[in-house]
C-alpha positions in Angstrom: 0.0 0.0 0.0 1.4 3.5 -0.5 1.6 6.2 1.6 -1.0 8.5 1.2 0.9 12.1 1.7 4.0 13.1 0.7 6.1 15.6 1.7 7.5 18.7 -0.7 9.2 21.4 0.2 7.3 24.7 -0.6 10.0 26.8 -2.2 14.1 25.2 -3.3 15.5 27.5 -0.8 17.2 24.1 0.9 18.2 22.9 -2.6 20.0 26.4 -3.1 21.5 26.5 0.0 22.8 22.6 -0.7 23.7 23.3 -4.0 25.9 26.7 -2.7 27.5 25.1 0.5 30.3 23.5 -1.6 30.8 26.5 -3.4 31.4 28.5 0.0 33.6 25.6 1.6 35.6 26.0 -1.0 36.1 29.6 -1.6 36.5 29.6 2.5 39.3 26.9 1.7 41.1 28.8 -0.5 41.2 32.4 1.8 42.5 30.4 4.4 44.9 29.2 2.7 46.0 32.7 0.8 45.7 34.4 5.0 48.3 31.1 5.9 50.6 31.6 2.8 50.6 35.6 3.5 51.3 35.4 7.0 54.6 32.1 6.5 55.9 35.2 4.0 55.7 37.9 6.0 57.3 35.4 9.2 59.9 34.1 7.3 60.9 37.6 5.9 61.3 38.6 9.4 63.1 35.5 10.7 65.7 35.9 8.0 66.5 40.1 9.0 69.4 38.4 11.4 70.5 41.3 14.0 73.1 44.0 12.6 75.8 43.1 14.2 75.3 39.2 13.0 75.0 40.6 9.5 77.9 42.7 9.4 80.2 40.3 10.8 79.0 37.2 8.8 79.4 39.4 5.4 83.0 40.3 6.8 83.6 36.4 6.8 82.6 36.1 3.7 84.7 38.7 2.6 87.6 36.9 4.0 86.9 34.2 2.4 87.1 35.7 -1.2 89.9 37.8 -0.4 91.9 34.6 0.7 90.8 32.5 -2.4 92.4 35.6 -4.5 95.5 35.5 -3.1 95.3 31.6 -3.1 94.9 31.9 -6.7 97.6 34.5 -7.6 99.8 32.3 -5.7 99.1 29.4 -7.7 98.4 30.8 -11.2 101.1 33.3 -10.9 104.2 31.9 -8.9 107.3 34.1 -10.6 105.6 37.2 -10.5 106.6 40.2 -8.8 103.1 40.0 -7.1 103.3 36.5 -5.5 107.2 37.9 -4.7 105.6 40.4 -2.2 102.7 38.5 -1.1 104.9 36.1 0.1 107.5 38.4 1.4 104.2 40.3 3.9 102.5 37.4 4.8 105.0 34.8 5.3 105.5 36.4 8.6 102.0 36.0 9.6 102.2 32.4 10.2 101.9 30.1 12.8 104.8 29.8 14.2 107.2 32.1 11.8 108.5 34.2 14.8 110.1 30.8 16.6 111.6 29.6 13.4 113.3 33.4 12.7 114.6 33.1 16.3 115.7 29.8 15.8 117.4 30.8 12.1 119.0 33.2 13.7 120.5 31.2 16.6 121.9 29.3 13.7 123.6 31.6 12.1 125.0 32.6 15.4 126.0 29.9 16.5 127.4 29.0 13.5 129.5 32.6 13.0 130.8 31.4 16.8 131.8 28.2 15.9 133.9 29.1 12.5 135.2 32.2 14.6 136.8 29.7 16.8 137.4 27.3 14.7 134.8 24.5 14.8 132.5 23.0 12.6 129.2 22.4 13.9 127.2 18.7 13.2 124.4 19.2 10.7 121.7 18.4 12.7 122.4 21.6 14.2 123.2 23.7 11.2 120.7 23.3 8.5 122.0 22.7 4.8 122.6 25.7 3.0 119.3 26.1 0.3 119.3 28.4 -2.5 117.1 31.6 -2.5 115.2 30.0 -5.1 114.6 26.8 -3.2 113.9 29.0 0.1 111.3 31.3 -2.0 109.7 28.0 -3.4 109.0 26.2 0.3 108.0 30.0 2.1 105.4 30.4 -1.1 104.4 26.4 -0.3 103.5 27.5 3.2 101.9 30.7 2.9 99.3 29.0 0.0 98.9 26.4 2.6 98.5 28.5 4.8 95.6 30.4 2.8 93.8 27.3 1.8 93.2 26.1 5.5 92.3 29.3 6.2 89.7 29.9 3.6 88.2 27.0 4.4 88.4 27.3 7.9 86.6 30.8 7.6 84.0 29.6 5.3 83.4 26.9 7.6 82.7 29.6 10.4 80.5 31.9 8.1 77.9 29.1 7.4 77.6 28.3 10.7 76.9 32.0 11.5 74.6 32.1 8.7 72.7 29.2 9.9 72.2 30.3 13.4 74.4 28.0 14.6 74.0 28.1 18.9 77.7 26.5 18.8 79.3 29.3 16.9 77.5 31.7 19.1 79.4 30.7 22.2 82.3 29.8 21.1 82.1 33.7 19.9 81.6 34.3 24.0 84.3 32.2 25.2 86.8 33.0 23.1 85.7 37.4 23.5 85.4 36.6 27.4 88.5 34.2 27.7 90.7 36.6 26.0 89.3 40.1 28.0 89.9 37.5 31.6 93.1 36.6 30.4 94.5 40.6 29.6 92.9 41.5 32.8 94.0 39.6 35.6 97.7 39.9 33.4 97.6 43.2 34.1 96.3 43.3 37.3 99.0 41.1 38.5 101.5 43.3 37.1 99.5 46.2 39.0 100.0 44.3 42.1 103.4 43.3 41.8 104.6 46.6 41.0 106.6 45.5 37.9 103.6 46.8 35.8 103.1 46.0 32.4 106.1 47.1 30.5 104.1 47.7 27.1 105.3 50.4 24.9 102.6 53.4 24.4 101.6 51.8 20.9 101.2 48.0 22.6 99.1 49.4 25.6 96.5 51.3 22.5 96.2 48.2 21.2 95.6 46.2 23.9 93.2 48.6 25.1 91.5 48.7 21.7 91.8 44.8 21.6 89.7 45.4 25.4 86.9 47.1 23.9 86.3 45.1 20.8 86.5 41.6 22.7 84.3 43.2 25.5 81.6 44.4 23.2 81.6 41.4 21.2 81.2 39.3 24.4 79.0 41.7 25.8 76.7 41.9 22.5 76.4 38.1 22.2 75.3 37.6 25.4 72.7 40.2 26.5 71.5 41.8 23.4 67.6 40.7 23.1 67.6 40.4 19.4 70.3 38.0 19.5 69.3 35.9 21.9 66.0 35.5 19.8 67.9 35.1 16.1 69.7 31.4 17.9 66.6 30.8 19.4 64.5 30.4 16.5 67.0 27.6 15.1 
């Protein structure tokens, strides 16, 4: 038997509104999703504006870095020119260790002057074997482009890790800025409380003071500036 009544709506306002509903959902969809995409922009833009002071110094890294790689390359493209002749000649003396091994040449060729004054000869495993200027310009120019590669690297290594927010590099910054202020410090306080005082030369105690301030701030700077503190953070 079939039902006798039969329900219809009077009007298609329900079919309309049914018929619209996806239309809304999915227009809703997509201004949520242009609000999420607008506001990630506008984060990341502000997460990536590091602090000053982070910016200038990881730029002068970078700097470093290409000015070592230039003089790596003259050095190697360009090893009888007059220009690798005086790079060589001014930075040869920047090397680890090149003041110990000028004192110890030296030494050397005192001893040795002694020895032929009185008339000995001493063993060669104290005098070294004479070496010709061009053998001695060779193994200097060996060292300082050594020298140039590790440190290129070595900087770029450091700039990355400042450009990535790297907490490591951060305070390593402090402890090496701290360590070094601690260290000048109590040296010249205990020359202060010995009397002796510190026996620098006008010039030496200006750049130690100099070396003071710049270590201090740095320290300083990395520690307690807000901004920084928030840039690490956000790793």
């Amino acid at each position: 038997m079939e039902p006798t009544y039969k329900w219809h709506p009077v009007t298609d306002f329900y079919k309309e509104q049914q018929a619209a509903q996806p239309i809304d959902a999915e227009a809703e969809i997509q201004q949520k999703l242009h609000e999420v995409r607008e506001a990630a922009k506008k984060t990341g833009w502000a997460e990536k504006k590091a602090p000053i002071g982070i910016r200038v110094f990881t730029w002068y890294l970078f700097c470093r870095v290409g000015i070592f790689a230039l003089l790596l390359a003259i050095l190697a493209v360009l090893p009888q020119s007059s220009t690798s002749a005086w790079l060589v000649g001014n930075l040869k003396h920047q090397l680890p260790g090149a003041a110990a091994r000028e004192r110890a040449a030296k030494q050397r060729e005192e001893f040795k002057k002694q020895a032929e004054a009185q008339g000995y000869t001493l063993p060669d495993y104290i005098v070294d074997e004479e070496k010709s200027p061009e053998q001695l310009a060779q193994e200097q120019r060996e060292f300082v482009m050594v020298y140039l590669f590790l440190m290129t690297v070595l900087t770029s290594v450091v700039g990355f890790m400042w450009w990535n927010r790297s907490w490591k590099v951060r305070w390593a910054a402090m402890f090496y800025a701290g360590a070094f202020v601690a260290k000048a410090a109590v040296g010249l306080f205990a020359g202060w409380a010995s009397g002796v005082g510190n026996r620098l030369t006008p010039s030496e105690s200006s750049a130690l003071v100099i070396a003071l301030g710049v270590n201090g701030f740095i320290f300083c700077y990395l520690a307690f500036w807000p901004e920084v503190g928030k840039w690490f953070d956000n790793e």
